[in-house]
C-alpha positions as semicolon CSV with decimal commas, in nm:
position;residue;x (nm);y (nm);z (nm)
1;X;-11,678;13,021;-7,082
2;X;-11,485;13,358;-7,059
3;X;-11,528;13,637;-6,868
4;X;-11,509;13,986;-6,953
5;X;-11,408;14,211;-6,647
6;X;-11,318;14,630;-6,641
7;X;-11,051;14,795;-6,436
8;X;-11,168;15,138;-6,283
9;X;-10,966;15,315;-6,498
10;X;-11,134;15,155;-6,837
11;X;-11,516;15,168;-6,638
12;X;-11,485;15,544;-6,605
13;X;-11,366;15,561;-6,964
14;X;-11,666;15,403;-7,091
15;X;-11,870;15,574;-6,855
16;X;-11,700;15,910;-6,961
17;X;-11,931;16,005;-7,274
18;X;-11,707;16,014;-7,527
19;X;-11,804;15,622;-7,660
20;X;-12,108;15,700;-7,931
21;X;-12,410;15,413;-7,908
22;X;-12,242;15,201;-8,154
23;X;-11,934;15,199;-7,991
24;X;-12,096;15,055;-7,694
25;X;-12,279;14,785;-7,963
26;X;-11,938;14,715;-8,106
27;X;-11,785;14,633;-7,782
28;X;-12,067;14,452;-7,650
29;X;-12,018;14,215;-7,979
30;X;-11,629;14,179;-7,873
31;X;-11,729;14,105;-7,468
32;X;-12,009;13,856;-7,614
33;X;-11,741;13,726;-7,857
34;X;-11,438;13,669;-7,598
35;X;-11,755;13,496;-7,346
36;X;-11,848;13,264;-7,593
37;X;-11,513;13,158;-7,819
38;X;-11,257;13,318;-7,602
39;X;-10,968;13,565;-7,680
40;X;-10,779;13,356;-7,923
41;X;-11,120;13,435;-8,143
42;X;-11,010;13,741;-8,223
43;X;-10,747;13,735;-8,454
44;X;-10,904;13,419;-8,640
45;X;-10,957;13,473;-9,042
46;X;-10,957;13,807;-9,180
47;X;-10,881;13,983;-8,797
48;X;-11,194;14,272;-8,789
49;X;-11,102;14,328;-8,456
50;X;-10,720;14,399;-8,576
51;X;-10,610;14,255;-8,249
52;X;-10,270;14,208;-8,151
53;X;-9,995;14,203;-7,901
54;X;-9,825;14,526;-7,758
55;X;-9,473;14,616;-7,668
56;X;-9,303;14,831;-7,461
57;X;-9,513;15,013;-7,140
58;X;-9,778;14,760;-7,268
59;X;-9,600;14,400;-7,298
60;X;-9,829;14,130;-7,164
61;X;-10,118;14,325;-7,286
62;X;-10,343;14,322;-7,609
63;X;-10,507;14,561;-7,818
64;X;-10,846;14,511;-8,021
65;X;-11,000;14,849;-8,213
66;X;-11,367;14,889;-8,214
67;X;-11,388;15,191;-8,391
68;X;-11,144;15,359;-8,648
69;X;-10,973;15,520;-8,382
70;X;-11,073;15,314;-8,070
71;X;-10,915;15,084;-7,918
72;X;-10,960;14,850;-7,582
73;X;-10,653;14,723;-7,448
74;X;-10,666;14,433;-7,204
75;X;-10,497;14,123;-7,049
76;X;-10,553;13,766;-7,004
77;X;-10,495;13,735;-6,652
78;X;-10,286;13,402;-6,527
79;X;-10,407;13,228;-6,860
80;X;-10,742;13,199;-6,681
81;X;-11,051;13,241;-6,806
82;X;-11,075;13,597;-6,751
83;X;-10,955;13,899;-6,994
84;X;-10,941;14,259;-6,760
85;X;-11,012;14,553;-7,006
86;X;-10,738;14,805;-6,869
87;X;-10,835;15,098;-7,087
88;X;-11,099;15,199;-7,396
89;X;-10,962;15,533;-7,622
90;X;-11,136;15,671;-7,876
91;X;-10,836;15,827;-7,978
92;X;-10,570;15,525;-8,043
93;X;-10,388;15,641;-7,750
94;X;-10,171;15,384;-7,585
95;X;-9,985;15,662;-7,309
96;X;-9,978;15,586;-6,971
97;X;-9,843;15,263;-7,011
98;X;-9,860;14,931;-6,772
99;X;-10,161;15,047;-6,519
């Protein structure tokens, strides 16, 4: 089994007000998701989480959207059994870069 951690940067995000109620829902579904099939999950069939790799100030990370607009962006730390949820935007922002 997986586990689903969040950096202080992407808890105060969440905590922040800006996610809506089904935000929240939607990435509770993703965190249950990762627990129970893992990361590799994600992208399997038709991709609803549109997850992939990013490049750049963000190589070694991932990106999955959970709204039309938001996105969480995290890393599988050490190939372990634990993804770290760096940062949650509403707004499809990826600046700032490698926290």
């Amino acid at each position: 089994m997986w586990k689903v951690l969040f950096s202080a940067q992407a808890e105060k995000e969440v905590k922040s007000g800006k996610l809506t109620r089904e935000d929240k829902e939607v990435i509770s579904t993703w965190i249950k998701q990762i627990k129970e099939f893992g990361p590799q999950s994600l992208t399997v069939g038709t991709n609803f989480w549109h997850d992939h790799e990013l490049f750049d100030n963000w190589k070694g990370h991932r990106s999955s959207a959970f709204s039309f607009k938001g996105r969480l962006i995290y890393k599988i730390k050490n190939k372990q059994v634990i993804v770290l949820v760096v940062k949650v935007t509403t707004e499809h922002d990826y600046s700032g870069g490698n926290p």
